[in-house]
N, CA, C and O of each residue as an XYZ file, in Angstrom:
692
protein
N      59.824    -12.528   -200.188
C      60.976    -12.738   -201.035
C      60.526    -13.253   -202.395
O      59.866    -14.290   -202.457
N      60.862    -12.557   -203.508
C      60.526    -12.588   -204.762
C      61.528    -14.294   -205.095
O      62.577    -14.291   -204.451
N      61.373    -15.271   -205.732
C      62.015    -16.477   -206.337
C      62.351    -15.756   -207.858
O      61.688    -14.861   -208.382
N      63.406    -16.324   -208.331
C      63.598    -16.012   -209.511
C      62.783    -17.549   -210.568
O      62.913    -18.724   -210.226
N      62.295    -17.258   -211.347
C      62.142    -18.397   -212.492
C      62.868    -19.585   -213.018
O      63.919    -19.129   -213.466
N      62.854    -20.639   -213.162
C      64.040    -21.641   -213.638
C      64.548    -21.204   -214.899
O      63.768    -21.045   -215.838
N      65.671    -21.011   -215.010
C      66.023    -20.444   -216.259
C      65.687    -20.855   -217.519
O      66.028    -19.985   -218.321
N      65.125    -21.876   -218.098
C      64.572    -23.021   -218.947
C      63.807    -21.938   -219.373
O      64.018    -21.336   -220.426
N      62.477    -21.546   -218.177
C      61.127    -21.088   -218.827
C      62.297    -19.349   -219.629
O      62.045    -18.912   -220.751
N      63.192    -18.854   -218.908
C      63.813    -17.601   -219.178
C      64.012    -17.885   -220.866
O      63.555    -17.012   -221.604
N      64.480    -18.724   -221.313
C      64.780    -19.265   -222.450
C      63.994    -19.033   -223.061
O      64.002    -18.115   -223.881
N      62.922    -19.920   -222.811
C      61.600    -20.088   -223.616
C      60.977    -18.849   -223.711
O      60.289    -18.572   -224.694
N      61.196    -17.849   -222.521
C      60.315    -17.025   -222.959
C      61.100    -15.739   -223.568
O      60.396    -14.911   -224.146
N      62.067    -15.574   -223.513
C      63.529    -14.236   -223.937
C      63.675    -14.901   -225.537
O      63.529    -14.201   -226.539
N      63.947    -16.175   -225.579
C      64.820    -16.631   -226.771
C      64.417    -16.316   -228.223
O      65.329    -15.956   -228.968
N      63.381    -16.390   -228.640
C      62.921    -15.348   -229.803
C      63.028    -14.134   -230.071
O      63.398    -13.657   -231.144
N      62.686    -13.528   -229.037
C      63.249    -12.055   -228.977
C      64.722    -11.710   -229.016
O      65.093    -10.608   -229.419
N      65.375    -12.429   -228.694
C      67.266    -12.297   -228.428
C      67.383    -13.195   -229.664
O      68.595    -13.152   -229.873
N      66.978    -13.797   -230.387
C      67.453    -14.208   -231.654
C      66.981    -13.157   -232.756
O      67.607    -13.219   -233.814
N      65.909    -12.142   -232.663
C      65.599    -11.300   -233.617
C      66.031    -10.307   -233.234
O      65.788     -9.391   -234.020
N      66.825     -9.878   -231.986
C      67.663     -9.079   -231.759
C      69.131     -9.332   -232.440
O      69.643     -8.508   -233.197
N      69.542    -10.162   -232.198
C      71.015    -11.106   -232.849
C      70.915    -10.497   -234.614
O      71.593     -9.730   -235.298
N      69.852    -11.213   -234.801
C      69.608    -11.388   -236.300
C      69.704     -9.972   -237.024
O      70.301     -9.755   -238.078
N      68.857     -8.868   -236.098
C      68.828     -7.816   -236.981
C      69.950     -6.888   -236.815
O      70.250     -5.963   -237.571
N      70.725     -7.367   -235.374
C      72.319     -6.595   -235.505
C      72.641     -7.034   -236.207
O      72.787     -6.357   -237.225
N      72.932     -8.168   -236.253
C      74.386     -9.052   -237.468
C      74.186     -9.328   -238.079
O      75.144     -9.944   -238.545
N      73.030     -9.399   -238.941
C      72.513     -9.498   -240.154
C      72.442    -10.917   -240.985
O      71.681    -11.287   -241.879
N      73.769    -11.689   -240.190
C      74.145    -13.014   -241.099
C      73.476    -14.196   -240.235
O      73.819    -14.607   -239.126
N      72.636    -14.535   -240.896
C      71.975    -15.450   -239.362
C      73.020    -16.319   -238.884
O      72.984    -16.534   -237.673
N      74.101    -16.965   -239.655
C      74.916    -18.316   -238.790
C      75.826    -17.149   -237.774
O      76.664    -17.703   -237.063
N      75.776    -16.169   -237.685
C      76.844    -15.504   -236.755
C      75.699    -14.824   -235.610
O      76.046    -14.166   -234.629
N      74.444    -15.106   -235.933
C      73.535    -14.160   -234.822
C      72.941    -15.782   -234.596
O      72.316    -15.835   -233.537
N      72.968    -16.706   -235.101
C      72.603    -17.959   -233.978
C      73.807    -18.243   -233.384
O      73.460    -19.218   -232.718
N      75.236    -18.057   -233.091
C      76.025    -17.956   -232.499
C      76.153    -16.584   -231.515
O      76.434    -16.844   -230.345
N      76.061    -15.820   -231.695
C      75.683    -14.650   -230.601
C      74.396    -15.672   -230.059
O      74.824    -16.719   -229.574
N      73.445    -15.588   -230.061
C      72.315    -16.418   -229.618
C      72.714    -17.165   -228.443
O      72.435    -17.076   -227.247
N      73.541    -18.024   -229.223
C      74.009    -19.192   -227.832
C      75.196    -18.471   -226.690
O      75.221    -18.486   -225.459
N      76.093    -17.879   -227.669
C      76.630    -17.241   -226.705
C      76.216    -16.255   -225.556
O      76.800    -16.077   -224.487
N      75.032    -15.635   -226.037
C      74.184    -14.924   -225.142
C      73.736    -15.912   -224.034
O      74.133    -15.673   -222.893
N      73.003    -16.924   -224.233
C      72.472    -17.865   -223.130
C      73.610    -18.772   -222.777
O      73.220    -19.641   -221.996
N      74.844    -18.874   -223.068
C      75.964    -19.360   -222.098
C      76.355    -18.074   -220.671
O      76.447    -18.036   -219.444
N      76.451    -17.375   -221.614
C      77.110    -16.399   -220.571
C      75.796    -15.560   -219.452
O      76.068    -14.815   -218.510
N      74.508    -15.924   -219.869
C      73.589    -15.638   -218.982
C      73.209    -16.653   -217.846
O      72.617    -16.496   -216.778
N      73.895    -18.011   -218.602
C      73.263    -19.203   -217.536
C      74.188    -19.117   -216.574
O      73.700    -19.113   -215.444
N      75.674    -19.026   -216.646
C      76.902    -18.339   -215.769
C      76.631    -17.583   -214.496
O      77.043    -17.872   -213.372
N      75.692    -16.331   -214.937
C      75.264    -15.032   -214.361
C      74.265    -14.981   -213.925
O      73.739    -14.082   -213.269
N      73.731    -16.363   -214.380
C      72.037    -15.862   -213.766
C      71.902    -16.573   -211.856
O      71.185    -16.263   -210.905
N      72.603    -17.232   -211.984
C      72.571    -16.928   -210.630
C      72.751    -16.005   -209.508
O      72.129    -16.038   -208.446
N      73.927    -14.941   -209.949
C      73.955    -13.460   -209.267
C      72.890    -12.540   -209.501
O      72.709    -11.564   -208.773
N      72.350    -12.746   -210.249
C      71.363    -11.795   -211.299
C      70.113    -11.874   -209.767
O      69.820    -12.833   -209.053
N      69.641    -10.447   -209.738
C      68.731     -9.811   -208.780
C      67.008    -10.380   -208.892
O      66.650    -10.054   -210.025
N      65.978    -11.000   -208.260
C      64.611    -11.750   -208.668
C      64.442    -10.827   -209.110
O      64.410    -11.039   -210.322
N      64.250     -9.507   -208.862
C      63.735     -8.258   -209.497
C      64.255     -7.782   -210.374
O      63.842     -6.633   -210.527
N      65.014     -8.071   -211.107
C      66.162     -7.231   -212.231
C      65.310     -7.536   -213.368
O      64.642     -8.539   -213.118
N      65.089     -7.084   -214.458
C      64.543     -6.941   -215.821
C      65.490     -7.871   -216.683
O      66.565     -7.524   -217.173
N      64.950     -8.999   -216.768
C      65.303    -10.043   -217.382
C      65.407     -9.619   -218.750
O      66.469     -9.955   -219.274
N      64.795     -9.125   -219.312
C      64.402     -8.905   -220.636
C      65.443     -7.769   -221.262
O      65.641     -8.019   -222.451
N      66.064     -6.757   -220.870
C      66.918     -5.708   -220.276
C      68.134     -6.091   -220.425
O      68.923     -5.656   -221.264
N      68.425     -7.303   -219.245
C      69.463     -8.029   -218.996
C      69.995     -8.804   -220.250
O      71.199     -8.720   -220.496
N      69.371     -9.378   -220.871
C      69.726    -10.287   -221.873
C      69.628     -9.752   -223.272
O      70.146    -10.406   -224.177
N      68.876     -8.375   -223.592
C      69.339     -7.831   -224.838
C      70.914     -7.304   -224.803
O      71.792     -7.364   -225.665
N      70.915     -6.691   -223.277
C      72.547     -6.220   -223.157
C      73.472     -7.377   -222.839
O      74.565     -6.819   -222.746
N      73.641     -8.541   -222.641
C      74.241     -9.484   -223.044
C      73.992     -9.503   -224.360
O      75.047     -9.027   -224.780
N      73.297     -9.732   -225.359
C      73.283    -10.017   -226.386
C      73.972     -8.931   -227.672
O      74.360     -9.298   -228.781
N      73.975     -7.321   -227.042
C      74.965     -6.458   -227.323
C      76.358     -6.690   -227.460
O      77.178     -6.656   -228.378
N      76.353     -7.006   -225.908
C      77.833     -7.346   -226.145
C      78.384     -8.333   -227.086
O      79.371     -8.053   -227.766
N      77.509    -10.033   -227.196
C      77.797    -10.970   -227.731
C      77.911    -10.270   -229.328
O      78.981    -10.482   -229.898
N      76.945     -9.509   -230.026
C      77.264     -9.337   -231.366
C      78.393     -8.628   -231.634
O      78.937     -8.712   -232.735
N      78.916     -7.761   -230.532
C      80.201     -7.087   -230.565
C      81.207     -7.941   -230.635
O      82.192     -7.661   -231.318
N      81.108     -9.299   -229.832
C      82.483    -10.125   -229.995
C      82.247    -10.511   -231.230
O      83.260    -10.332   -231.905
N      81.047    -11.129   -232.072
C      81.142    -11.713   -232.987
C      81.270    -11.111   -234.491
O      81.583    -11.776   -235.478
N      80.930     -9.560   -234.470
C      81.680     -8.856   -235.431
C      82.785     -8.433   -235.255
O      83.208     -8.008   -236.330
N      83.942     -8.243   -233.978
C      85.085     -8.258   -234.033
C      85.829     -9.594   -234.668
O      86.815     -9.442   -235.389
N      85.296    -10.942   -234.357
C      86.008    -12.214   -234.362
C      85.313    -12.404   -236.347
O      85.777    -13.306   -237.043
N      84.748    -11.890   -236.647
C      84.028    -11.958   -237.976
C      85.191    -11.093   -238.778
O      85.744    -11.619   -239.745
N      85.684     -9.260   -238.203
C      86.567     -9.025   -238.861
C      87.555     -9.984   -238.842
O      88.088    -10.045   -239.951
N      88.037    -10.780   -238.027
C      89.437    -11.420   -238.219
C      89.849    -12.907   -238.791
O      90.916    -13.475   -239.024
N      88.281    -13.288   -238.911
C      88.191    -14.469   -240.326
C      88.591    -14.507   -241.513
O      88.032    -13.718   -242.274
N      89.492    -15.262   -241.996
C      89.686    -15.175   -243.656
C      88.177    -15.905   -244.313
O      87.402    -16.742   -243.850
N      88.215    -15.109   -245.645
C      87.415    -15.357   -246.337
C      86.994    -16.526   -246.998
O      87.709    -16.646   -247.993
N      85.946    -17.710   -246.907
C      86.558    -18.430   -247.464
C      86.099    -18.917   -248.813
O      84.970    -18.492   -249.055
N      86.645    -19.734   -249.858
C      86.830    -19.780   -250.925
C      85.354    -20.323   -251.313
O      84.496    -19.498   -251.627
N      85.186    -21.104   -251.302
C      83.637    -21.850   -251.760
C      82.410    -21.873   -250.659
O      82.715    -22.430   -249.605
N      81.303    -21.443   -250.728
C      80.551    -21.396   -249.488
C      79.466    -22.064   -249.893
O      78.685    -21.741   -250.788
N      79.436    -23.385   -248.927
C      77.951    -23.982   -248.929
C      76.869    -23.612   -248.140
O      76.885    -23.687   -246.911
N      76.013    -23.250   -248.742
C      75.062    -22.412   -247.456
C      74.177    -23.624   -247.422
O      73.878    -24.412   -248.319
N      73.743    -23.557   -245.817
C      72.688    -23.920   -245.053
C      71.638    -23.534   -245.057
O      71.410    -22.328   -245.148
N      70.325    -24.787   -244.922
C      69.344    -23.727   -244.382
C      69.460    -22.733   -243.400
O      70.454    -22.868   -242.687
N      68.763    -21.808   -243.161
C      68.953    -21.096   -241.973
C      67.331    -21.192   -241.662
O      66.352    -21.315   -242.398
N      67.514    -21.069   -240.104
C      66.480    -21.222   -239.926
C      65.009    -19.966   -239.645
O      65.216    -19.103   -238.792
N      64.093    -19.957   -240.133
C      63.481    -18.498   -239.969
C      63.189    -18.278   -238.637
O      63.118    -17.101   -238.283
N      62.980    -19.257   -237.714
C      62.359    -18.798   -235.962
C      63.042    -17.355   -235.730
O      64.261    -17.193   -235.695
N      62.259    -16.514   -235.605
C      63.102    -15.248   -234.858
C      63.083    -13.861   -236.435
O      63.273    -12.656   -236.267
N      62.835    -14.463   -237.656
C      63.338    -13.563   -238.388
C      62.228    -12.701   -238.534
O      61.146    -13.267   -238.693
N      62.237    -11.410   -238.518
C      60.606    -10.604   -239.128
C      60.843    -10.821   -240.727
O      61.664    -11.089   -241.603
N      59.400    -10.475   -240.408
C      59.309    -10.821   -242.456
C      59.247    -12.022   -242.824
O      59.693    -12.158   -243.963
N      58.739    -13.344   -242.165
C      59.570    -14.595   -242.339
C      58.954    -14.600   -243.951
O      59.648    -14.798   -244.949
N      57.506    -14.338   -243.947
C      56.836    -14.463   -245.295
C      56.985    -13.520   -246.234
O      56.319    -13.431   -247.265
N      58.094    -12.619   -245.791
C      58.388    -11.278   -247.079
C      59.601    -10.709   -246.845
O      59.804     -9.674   -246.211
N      60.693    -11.668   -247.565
C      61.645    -11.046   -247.864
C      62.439    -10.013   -248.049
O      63.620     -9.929   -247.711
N      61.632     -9.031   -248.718
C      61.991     -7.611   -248.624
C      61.646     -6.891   -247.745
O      61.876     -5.703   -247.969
N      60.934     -7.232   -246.330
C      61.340     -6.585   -245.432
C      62.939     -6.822   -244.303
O      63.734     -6.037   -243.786
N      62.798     -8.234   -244.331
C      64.071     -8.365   -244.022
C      65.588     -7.744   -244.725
O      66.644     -7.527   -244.132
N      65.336     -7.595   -245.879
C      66.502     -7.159   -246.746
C      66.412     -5.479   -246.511
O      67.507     -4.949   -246.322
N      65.502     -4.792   -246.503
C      65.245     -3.523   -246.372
C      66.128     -3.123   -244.914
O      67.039     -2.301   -244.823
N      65.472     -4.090   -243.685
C      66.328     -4.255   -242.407
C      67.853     -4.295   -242.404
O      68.638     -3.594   -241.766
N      68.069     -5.214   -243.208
C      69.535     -5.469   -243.177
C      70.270     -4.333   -244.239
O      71.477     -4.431   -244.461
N      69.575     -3.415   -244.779
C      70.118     -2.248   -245.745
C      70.500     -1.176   -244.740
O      71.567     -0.573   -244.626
N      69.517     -1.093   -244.126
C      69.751      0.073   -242.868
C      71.040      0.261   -242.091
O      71.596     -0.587   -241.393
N      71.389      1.389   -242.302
C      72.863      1.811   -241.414
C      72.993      1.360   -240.347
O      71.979      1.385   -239.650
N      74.417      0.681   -239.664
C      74.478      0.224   -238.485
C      73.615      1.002   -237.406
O      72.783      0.395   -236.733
N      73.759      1.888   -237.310
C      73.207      2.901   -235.679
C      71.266      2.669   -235.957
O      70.492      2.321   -235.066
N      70.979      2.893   -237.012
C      69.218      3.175   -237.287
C      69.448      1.433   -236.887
O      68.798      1.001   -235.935
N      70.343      0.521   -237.613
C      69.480     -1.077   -237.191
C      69.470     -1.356   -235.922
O      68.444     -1.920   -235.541
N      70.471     -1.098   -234.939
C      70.993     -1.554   -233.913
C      69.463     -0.981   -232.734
O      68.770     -1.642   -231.961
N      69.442      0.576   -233.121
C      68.667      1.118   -232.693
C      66.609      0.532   -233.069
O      65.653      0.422   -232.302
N      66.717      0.364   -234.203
C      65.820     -0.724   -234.553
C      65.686     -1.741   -233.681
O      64.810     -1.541   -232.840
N      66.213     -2.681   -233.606
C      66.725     -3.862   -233.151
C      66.679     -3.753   -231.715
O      66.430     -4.830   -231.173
N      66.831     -2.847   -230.990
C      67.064     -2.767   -229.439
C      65.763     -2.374   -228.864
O      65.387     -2.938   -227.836
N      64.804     -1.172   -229.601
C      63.919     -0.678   -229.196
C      62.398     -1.629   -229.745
O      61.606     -2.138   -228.952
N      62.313     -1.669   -230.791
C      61.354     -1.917   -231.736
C      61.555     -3.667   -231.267
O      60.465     -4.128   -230.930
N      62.442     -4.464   -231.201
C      62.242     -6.039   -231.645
C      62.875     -6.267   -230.097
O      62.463     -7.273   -229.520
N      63.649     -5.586   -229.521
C      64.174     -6.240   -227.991
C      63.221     -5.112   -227.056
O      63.497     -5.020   -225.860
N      62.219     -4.352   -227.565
C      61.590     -4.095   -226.822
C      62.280     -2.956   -225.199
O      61.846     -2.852   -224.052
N      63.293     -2.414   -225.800
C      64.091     -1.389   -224.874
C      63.863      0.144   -224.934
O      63.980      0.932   -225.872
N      63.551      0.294   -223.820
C      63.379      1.924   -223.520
C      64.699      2.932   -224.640
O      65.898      2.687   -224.504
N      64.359      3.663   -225.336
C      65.219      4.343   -225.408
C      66.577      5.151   -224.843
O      67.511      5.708   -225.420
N      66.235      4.945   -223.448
C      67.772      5.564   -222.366
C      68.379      3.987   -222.645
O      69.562      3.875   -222.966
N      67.827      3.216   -222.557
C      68.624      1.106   -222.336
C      69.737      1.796   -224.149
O      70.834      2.299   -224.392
N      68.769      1.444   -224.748
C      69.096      1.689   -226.141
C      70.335      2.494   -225.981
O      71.335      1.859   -226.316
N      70.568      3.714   -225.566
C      71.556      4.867   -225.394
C      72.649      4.497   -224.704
O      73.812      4.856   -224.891
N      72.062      3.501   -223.613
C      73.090      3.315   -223.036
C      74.136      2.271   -223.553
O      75.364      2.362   -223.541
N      73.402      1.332   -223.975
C      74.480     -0.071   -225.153
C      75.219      0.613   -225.981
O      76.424      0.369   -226.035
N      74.539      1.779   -226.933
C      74.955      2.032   -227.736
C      76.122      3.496   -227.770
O      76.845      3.995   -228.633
N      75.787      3.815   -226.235
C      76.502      5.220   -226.474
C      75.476      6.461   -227.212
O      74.624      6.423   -228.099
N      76.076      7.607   -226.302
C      75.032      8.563   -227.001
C      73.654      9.019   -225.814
O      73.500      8.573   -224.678
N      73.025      9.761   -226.348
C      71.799     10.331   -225.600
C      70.386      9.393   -225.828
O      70.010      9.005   -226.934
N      69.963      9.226   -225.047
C      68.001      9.003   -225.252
C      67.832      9.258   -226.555
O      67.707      8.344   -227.371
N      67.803     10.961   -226.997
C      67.581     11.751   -228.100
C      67.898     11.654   -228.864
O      67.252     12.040   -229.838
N      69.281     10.991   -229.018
C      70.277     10.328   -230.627
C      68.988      9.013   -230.639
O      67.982      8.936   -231.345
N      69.409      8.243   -229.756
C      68.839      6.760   -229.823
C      67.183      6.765   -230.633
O      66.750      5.957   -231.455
N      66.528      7.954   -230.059
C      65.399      8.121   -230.753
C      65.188      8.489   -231.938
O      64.148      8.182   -232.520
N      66.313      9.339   -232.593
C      66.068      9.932   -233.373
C      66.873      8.530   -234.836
O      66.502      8.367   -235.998
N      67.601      8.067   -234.335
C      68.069      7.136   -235.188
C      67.252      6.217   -235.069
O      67.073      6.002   -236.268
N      66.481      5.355   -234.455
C      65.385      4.394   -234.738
C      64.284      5.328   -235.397
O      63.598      4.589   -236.104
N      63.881      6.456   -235.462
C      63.016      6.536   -236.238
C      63.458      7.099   -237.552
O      62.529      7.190   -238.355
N      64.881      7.591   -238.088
C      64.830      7.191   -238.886
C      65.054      6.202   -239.943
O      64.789      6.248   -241.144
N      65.547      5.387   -239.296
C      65.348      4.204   -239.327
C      63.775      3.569   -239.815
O      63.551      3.126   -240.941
N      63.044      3.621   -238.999
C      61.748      2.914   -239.034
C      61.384      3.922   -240.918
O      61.362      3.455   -242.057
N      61.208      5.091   -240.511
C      60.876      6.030   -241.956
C      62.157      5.493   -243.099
O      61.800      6.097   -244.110
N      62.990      4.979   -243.359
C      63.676      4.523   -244.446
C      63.012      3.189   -244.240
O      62.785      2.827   -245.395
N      62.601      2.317   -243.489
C      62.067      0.995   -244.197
C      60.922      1.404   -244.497
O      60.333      0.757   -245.363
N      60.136      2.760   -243.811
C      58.579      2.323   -244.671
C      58.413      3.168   -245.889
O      57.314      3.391   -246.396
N      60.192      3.891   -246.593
C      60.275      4.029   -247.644
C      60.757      2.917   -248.773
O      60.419      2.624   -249.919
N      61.766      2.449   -247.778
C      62.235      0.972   -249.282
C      61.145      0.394   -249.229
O      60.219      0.484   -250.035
N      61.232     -0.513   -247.841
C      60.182     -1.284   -248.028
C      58.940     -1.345   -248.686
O      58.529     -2.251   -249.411
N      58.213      0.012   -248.271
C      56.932      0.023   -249.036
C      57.094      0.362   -250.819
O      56.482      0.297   -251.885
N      57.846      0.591   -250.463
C      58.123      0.655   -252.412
C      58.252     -0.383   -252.733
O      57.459     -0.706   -253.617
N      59.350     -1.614   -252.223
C      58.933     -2.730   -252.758
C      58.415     -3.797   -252.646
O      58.717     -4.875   -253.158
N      57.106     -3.352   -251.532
C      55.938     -3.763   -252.071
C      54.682     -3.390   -252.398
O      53.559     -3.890   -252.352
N      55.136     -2.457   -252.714
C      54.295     -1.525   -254.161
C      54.715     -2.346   -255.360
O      54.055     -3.323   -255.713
N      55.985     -1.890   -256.086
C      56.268     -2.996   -257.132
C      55.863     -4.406   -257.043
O      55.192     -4.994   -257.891
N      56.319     -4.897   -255.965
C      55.664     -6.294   -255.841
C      54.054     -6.887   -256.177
O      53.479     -7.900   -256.576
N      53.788     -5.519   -255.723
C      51.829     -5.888   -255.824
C      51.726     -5.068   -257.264
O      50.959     -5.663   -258.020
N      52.178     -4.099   -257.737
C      51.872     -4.202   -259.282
C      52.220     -5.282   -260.129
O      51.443     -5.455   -261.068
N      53.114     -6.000   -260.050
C      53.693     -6.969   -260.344
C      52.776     -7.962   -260.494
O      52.595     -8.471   -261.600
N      51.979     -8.416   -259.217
C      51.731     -9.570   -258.751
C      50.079     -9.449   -259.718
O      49.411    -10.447   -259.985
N      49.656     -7.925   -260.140
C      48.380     -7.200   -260.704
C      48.752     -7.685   -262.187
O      48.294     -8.733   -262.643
N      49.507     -6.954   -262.814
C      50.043     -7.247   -264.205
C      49.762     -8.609   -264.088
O      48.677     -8.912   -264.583
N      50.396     -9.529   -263.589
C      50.520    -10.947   -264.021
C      49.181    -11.571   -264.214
O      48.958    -12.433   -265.065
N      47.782    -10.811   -262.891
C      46.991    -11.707   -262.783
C      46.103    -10.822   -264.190
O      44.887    -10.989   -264.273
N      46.820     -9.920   -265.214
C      45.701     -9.571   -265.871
C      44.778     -8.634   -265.183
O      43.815     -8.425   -265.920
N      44.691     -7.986   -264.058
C      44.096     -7.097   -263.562
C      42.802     -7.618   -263.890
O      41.788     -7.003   -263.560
């Protein structure tokens, strides 16, 4: 008989990955560290039914699907509000932590290429998993993460191309 893990270490070891999953669906980090938690409420609930053998990793990106779905529905139905003090946010979980414009390049990307990004590439999901959260075939799912991946290593690398001419000019070459 297989034991399942104390859920603690599940945390420790899922929770980066399901926050850079969060992050690169929803783009706004204070609403994907809320998916975040909401993901590990509603897993600590479940994880007791949950199978020793079931794909933990699997399990909790598709919780974490769903969670960004509630939180861009409950996001459409927020009023806007007038003055915004922003917070740090925190980088644990973000790619790019040291280059900005890859993260921004990420968050440019059409919903379906990020999501698909985001599920395969950073939550580490088979392409059928991917298809299945998202609706659609294997073959969509694939074909939208890569193009996906080929539009960031067009923005992106362009800007940091500019960036490194930039960074050339300044030093006087």
């Amino acid at each position: 008989m297989t034991m399942k893990e104390p859920f603690e270490r599940v945390v420790a070891a899922h929770g980066p990955m399901v926050l850079r999953v969060c992050r690169a669906v929803l783009g706004v980090h204070a609403d994907a560290d809320d998916a975040w938690s909401e993901t590990f409420l509603a897993a600590l609930r479940a994880y007791p039914e949950l199978l020793p053998d079931a794909n933990v990793q699997a399990w909790l990106v598709t919780i974490a699907h769903h969670k960004a779905i509630d939180v861009t529905r409950a996001r459409q139905r927020m009023p806007l509000p007038v003055a915004i003090v922003p917070d740090r946010a925190s980088t644990i979980g973000q790619p790019g932590r040291a280059d900005p414009d890859l993260w921004d390049a990420v968050k440019a990307l059409p919903d379906k290429q990020r999501r698909c990004v985001a599920y395969h590439y950073l939550g580490g999901l088979p392409y059928d998993a991917v298809a299945e959260l998202l609706g659609g075939s294997a073959a969509a799912a694939r074909r939208a993460a890569a193009d996906g991946i080929r539009q960031l290593r067009e923005t992106y690398g362009r800007a940091g191309a500019e960036a490194h001419d930039e960074a050339q000019e300044g030093a006087g070459r």
